[in-house]
ROSE-4610 file (N, C-alpha, C; in Angstrom, 1 decimal, always signed):
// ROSE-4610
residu = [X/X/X/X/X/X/X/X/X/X/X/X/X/X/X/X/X/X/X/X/X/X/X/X/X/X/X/X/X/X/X/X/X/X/X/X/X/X/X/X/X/X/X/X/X/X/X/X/X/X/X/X/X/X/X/X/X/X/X/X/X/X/X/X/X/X/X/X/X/X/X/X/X/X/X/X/X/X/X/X/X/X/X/X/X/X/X/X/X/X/X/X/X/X/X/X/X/X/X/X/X/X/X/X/X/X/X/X/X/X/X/X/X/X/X/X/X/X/X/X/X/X/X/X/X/X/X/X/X/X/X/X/X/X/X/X/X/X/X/X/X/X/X/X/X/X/X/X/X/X/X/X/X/X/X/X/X/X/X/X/X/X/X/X/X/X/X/X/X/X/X/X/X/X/X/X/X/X/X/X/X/X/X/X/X/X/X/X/X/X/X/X/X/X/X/X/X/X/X/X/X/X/X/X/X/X/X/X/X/X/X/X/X/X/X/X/X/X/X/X/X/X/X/X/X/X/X/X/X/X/X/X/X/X/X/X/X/X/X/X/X/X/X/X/X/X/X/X/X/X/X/X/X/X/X/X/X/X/X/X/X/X/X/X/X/X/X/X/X/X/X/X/X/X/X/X/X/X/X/X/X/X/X/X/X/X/X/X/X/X/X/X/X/X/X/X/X/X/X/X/X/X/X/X/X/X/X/X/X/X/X/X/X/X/X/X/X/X/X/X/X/X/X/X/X/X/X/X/X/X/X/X/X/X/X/X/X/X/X/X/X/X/X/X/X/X/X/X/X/X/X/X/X/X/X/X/X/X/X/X/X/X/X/X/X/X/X/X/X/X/X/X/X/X/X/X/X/X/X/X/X/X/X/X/X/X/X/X/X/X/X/X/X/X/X/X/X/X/X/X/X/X/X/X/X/X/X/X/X/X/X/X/X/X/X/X/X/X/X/X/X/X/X/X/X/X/X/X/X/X/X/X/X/X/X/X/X/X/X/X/X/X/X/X/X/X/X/X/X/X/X/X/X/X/X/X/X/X/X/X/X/X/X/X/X/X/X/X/X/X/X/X/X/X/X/X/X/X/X/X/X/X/X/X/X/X/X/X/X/X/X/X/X/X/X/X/X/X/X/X/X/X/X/X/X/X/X/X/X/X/X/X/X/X/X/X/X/X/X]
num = [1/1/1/2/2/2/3/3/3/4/4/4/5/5/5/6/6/6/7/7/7/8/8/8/9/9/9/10/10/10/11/11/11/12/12/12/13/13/13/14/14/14/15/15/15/16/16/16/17/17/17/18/18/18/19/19/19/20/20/20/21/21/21/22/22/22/23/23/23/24/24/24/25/25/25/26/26/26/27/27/27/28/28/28/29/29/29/30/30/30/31/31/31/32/32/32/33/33/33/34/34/34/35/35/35/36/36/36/37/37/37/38/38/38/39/39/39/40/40/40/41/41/41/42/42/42/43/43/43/44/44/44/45/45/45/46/46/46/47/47/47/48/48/48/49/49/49/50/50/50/51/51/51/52/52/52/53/53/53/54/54/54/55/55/55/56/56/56/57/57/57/58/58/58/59/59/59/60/60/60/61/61/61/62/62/62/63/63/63/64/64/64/65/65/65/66/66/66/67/67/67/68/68/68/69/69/69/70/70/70/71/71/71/72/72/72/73/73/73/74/74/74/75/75/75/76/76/76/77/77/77/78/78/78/79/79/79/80/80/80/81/81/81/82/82/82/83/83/83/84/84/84/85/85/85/86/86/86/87/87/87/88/88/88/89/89/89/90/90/90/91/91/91/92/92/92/93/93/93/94/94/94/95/95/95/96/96/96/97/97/97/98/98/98/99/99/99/100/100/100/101/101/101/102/102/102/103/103/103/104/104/104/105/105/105/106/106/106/107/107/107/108/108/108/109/109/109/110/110/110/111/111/111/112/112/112/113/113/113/114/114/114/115/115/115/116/116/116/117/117/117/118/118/118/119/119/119/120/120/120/121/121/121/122/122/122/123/123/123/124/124/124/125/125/125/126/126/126/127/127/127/128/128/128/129/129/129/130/130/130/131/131/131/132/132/132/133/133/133/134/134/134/135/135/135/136/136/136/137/137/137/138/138/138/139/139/139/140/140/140/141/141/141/142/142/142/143/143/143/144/144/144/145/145/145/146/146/146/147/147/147/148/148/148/149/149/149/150/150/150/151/151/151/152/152/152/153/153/153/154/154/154/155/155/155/156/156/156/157/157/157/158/158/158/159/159/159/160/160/160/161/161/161/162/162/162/163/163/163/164/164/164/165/165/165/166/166/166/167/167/167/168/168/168/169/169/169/170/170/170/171/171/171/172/172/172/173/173/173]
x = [+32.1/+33.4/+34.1/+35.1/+35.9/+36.2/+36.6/+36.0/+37.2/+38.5/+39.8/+39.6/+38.7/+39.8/+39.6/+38.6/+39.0/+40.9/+41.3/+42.3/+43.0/+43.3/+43.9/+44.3/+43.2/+43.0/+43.5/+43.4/+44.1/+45.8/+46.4/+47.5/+48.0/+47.8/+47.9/+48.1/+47.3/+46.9/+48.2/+48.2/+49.4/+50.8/+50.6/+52.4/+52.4/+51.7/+51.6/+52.0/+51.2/+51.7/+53.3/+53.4/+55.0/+56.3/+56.2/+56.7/+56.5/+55.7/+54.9/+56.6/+56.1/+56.8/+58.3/+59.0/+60.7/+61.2/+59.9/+60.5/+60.4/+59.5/+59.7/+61.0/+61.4/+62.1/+63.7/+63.6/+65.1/+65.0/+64.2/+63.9/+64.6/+65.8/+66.4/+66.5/+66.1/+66.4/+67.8/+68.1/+69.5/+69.2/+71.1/+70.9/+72.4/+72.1/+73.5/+74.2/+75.3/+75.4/+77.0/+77.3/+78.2/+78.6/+80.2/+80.1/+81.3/+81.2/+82.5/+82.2/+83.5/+84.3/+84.2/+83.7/+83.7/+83.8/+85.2/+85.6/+84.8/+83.5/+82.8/+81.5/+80.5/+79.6/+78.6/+77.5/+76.2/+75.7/+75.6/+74.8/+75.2/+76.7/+77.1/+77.0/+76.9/+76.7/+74.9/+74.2/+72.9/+72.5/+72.9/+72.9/+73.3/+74.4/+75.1/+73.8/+73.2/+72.2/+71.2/+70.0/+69.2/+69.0/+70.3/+69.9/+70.3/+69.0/+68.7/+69.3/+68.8/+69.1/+70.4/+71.1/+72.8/+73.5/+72.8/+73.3/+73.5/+73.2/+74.2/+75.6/+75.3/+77.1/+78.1/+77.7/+78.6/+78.0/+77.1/+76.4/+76.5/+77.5/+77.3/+77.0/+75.7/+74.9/+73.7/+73.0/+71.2/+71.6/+71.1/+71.6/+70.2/+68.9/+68.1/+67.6/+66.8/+66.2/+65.0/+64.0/+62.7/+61.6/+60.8/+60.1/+60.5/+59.4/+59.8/+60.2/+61.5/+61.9/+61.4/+60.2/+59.3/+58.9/+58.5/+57.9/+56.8/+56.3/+55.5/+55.2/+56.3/+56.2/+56.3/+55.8/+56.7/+57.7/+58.6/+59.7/+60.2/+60.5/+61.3/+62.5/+62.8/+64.6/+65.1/+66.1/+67.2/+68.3/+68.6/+69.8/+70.8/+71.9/+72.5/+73.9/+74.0/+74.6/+75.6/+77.0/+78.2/+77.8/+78.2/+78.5/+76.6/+75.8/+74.1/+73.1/+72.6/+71.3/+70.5/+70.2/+69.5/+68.4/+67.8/+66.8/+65.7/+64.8/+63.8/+62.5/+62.0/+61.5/+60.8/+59.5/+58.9/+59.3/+59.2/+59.5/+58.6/+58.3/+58.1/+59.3/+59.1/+59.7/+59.3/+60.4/+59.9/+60.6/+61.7/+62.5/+62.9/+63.2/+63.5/+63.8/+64.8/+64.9/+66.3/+66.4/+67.1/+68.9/+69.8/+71.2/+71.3/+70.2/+70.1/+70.3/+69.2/+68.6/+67.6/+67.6/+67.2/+66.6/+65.4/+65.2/+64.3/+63.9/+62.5/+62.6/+61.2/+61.0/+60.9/+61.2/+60.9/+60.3/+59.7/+59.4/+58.4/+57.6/+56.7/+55.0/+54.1/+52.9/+52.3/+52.9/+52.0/+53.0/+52.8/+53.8/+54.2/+55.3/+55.8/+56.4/+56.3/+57.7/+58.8/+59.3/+60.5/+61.0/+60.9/+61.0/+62.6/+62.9/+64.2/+64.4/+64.1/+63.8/+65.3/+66.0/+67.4/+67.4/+68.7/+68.9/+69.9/+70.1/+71.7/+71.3/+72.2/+72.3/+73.2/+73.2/+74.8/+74.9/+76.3/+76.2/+77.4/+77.3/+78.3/+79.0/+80.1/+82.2/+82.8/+83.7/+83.9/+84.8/+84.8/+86.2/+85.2/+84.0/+83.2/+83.0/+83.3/+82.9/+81.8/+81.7/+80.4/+80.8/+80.2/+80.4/+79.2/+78.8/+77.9/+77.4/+76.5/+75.8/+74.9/+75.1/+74.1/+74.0/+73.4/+72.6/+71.3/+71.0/+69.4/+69.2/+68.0/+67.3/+66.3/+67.0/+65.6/+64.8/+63.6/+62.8/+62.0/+61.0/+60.4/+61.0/+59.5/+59.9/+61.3/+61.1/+62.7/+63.7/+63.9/+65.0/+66.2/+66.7/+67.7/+68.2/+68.9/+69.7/+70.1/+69.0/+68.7/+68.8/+68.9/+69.3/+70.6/+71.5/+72.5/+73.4/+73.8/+74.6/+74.3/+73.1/+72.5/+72.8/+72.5/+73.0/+74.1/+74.9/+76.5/+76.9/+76.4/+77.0/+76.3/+74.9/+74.6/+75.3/+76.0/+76.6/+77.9/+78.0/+79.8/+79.1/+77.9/+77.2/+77.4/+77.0/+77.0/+78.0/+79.5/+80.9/+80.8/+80.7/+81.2/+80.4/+79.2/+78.8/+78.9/+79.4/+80.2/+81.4/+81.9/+83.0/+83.1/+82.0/+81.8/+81.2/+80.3/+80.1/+80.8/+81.8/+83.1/+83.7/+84.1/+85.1/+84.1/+82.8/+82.0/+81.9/+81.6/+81.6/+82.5/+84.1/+85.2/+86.0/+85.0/+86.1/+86.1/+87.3/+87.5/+87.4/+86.6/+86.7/+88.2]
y = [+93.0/+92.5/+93.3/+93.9/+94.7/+93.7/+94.4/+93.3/+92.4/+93.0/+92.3/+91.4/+90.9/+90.5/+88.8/+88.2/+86.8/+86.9/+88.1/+87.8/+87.8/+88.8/+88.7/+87.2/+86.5/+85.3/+84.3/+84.2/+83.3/+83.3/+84.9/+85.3/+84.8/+84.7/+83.9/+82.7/+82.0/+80.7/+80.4/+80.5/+80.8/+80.7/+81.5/+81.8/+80.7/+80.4/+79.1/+77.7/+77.8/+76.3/+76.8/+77.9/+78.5/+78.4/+78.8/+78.0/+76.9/+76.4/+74.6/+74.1/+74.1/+73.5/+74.0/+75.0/+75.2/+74.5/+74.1/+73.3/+72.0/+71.6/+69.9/+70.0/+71.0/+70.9/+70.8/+71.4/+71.7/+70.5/+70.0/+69.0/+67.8/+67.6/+66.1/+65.4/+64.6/+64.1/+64.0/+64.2/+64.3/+63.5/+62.6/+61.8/+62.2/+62.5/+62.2/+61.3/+60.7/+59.6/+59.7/+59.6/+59.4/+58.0/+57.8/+56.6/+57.0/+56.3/+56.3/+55.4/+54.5/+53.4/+54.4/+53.5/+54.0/+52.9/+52.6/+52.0/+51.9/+51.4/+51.3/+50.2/+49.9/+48.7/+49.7/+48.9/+50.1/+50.1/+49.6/+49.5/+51.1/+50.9/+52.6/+53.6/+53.7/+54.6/+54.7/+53.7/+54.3/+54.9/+54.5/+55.6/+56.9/+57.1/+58.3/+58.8/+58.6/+59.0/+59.5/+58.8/+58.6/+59.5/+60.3/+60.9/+62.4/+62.5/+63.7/+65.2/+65.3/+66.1/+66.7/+65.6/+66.0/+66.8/+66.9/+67.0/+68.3/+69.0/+70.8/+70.3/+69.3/+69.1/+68.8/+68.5/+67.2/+67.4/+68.0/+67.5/+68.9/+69.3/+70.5/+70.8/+69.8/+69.6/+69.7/+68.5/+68.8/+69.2/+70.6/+71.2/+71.3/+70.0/+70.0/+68.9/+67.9/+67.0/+66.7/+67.2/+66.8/+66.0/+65.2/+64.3/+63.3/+61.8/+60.4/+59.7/+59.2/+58.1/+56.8/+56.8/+55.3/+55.5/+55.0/+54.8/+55.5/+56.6/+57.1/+58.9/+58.6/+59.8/+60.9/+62.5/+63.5/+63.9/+64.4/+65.3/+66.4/+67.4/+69.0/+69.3/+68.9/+68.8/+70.7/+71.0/+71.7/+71.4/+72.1/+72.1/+72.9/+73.0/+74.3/+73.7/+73.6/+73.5/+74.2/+74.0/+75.0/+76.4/+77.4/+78.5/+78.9/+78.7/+78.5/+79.0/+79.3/+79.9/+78.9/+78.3/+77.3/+77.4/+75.9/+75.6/+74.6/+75.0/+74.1/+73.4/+72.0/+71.5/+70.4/+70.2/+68.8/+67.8/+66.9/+65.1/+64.2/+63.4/+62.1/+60.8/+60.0/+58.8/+57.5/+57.3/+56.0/+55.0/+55.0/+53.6/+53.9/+53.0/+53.5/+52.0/+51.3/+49.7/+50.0/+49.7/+50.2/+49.0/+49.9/+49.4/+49.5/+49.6/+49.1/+50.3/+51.3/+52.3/+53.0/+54.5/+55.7/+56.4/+56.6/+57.4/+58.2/+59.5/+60.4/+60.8/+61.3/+62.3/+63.5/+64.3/+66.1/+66.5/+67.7/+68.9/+69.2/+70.1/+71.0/+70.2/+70.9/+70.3/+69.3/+70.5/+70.1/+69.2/+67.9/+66.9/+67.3/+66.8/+66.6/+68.4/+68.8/+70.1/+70.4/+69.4/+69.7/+68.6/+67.1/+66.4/+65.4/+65.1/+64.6/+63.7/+62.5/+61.4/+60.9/+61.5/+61.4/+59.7/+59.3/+57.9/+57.7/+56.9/+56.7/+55.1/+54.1/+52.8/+52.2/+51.2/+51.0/+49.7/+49.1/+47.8/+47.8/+46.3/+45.8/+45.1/+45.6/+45.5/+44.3/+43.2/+42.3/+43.2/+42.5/+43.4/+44.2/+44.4/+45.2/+46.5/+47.0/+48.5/+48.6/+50.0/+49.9/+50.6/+50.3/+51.4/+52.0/+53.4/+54.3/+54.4/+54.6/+55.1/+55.9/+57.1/+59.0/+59.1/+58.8/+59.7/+60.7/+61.1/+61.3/+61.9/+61.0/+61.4/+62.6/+63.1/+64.5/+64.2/+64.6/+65.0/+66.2/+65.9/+67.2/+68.0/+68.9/+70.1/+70.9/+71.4/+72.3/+72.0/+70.5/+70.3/+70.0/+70.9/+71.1/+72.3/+72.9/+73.9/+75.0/+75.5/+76.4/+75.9/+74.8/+73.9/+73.1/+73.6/+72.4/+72.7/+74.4/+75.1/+74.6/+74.5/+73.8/+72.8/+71.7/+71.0/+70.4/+71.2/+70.6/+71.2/+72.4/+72.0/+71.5/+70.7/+70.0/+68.5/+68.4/+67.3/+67.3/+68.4/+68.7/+68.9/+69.6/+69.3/+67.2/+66.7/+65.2/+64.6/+65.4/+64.6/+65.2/+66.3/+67.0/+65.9/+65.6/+65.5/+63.7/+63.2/+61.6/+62.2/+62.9/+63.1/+62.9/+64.1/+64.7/+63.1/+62.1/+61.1/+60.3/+59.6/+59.1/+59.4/+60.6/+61.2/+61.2/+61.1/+61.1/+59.5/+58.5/+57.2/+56.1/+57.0/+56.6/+57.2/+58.4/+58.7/+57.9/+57.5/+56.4/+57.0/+56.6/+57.2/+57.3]
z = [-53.0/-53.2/-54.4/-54.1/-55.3/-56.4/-57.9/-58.6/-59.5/-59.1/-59.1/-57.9/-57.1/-56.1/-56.4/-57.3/-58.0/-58.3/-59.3/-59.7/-58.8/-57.8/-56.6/-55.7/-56.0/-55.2/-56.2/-57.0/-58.1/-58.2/-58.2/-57.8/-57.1/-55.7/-54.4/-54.2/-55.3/-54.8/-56.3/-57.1/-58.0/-57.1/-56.4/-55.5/-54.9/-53.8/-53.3/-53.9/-55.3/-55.8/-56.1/-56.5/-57.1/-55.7/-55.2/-53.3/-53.6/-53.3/-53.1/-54.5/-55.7/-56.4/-56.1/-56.0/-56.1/-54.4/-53.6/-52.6/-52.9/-53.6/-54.0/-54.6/-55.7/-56.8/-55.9/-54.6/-54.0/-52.7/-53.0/-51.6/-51.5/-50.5/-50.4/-48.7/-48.7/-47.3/-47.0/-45.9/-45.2/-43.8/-43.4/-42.7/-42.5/-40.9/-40.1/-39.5/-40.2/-39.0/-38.6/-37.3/-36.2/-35.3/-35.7/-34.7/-33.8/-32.4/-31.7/-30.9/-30.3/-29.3/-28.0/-27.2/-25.9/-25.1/-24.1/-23.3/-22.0/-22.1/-20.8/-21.5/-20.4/-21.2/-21.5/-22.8/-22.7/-21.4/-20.7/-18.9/-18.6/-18.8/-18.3/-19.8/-20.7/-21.3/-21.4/-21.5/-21.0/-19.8/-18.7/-17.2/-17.7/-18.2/-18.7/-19.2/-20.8/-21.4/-20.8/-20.2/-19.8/-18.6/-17.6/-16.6/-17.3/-18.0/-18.4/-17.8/-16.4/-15.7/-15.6/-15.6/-15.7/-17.1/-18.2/-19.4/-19.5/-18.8/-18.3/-18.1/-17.1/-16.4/-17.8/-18.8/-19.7/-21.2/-21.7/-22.8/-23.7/-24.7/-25.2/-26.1/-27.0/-27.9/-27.6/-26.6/-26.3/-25.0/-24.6/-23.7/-21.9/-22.9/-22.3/-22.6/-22.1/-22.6/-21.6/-21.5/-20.2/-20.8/-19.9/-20.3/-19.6/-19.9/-19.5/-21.0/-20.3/-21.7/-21.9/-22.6/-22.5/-23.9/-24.9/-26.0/-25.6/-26.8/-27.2/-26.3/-25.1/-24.9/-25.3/-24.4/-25.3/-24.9/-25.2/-24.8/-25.1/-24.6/-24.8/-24.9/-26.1/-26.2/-26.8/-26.0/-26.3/-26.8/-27.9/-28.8/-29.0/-29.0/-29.6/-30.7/-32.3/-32.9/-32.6/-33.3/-32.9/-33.6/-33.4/-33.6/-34.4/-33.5/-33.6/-32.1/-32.0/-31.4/-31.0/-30.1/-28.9/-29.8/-30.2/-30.9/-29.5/-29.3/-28.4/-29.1/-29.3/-30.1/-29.4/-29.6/-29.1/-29.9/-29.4/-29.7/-28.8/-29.9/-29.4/-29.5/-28.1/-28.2/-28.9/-29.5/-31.0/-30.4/-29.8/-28.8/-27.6/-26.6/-25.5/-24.9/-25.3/-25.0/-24.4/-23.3/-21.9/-22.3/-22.6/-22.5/-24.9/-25.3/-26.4/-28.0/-27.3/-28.2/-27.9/-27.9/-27.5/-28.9/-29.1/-30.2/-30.2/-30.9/-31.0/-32.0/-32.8/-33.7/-33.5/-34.3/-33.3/-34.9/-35.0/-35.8/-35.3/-36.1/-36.1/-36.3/-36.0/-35.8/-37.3/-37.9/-39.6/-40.3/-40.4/-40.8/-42.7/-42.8/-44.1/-44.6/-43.5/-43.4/-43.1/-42.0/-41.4/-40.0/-40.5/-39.4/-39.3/-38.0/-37.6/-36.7/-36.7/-35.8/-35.6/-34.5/-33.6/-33.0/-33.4/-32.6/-32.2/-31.0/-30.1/-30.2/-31.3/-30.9/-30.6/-29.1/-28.2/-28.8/-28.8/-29.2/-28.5/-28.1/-27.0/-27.9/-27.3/-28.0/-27.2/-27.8/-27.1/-25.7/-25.0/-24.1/-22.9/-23.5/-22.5/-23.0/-24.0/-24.6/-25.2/-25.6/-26.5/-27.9/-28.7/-29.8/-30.0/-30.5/-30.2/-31.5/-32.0/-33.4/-33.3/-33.5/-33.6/-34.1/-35.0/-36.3/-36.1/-37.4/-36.8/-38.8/-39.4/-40.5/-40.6/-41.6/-41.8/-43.1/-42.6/-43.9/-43.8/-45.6/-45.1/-46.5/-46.7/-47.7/-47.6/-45.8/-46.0/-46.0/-46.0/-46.4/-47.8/-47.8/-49.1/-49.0/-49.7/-50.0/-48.9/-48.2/-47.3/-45.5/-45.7/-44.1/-44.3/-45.3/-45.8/-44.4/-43.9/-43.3/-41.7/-41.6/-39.9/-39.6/-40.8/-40.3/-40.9/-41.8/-41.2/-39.6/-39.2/-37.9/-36.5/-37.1/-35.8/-36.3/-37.2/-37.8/-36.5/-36.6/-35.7/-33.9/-34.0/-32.5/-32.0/-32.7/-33.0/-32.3/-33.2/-33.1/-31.1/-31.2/-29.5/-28.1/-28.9/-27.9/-27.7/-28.1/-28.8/-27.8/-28.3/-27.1/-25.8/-25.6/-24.2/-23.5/-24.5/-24.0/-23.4/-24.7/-24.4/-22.9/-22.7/-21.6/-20.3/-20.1/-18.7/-18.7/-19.3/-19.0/-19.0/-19.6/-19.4/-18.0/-17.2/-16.6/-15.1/-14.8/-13.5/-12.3/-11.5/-9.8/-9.2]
């Protein structure tokens, strides 16, 4: 064993905690949230949701979503933020209570790095509407300083696809 290489390895393990701490030190949770009125009942804005398959036709935020929607499954969501590069990400399902709330967690294998548990909750409007609630909380070391720019614009991916919602389960035969 060369006879620097303790120091070497001390060095190392040095940088690590030095990383390790300037990411606690820059680290804040972030939470998106989105609402919009939409003139139809949740009955029809969950059909809308839920038939995955369709979300090429109408959806120009998660540009994929495969899997079964049942609690605890997994799923393969595609994303593309505005003016951003198609992000593809496993998730699990954390709700799935039919007309009500849709939810998953997504990140990466190694927990307490980079996670985002996405929710759509419908609530029925007198009159027969729904109003819509999108959020989705992040946590996790990388989040701060260096993700502020992503997600302000999956913040604006959010509003579009509220829209694109809006206008397929309003639109009349």
């Amino acid at each position: 064993m060369p006879r620097g290489f303790p120091l070497f390895v001390l060095c190392f393990i040095g940088l690590l905690v030095l990383i390790w701490g300037l990411l606690a030190v820059t680290h804040r949770d972030r939470r998106i949230e989105t609402e919009i009125t939409i003139a139809a009942p949740p009955e029809e804005v969950w059909r809308v949701l839920t038939q995955t398959n369709d979300y090429p036709l109408w959806n120009p935020f998660i540009l994929q979503l495969a899997g079964t929607l049942a609690y605890d499954e997994k799923i393969e969501v595609t994303v593309r933020p505005p003016g951003r590069s198609e992000m593809t990400f496993t998730a699990r399902i954390r709700a799935a209570t039919p007309n009500q709330e849709l939810a998953w967690l997504g990140g990466p294998p190694v927990p307490g790095i980079f996670n985002g548990e996405h929710r759509f909750l419908l609530e029925p409007l007198p009159g027969g509407g729904t109003r819509l609630r999108h959020s989705e909380s992040f946590t996790g070391l990388l989040i701060g300083p260096l993700s502020n720019g992503v997600l302000d614009d999956t913040a604006r991916g959010f509003e579009e696809l509220n829209r694109a919602l809006k206008a397929r389960c309003e639109k009349r035969p």
